[in-house]
Steps between C-alpha positions, in 0.01 A plus 500: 500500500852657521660425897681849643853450554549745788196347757393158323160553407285470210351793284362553168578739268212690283570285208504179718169557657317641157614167290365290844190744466449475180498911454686711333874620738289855437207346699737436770643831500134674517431286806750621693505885381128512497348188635091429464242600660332215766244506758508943475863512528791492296684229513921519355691178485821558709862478349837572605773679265841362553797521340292711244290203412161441666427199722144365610476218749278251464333589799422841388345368167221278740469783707401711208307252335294465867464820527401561121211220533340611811219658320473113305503348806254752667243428289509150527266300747617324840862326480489298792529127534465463078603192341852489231250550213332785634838710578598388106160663420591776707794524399398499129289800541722684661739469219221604265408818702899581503477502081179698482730759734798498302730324734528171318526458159168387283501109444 
């Protein structure tokens, strides 16, 4: 993460957040021009040009990914009161349904 001189907080560049990813800077790029489709809507990861350079807070990139695994997360049964290993289960096929859309990277 790179910290912004002129208000102190932290952002990500394109290339930052595809080599944290794991995708390709291009990836990145399509997310925010295009974004995916998710739960019937499309769904663009938000970014911020300054200084000619774009910027993505981190708080944008969980917002995106959120927003990008509803459809996951929809078709998963009841979340309440589970244990750690049943979120990590959870949490596993989420990731899984996020590959077979495109979002993640293949493992």
């Amino acid at each position: 993460m790179t910290e912004d001189r002129s208000n102190g907080r932290w952002y990500w560049t394109p290339k930052q957040l595809a080599r944290r990813e794991d995708v390709h800077v291009y990836t990145v790029m399509r997310w925010m021009r295009e974004g995916v489709m998710a739960a019937g809507r499309r769904v663009r990861l938000a970014a911020r040009k300054t200084g000619g350079r774009w910027r993505i807070r981190p708080e944008d990139f969980e917002a995106f990914q959120t927003a990008a695994s509803r459809r996951a997360a929809a078709e998963m049964p009841g979340r309440r009161n589970s244990s750690p290993a049943a979120r990590a289960a959870r949490h596993d096929r989420a990731k899984q349904r996020l590959r077979e859309m495109g979002i993640l990277p293949a493992a």
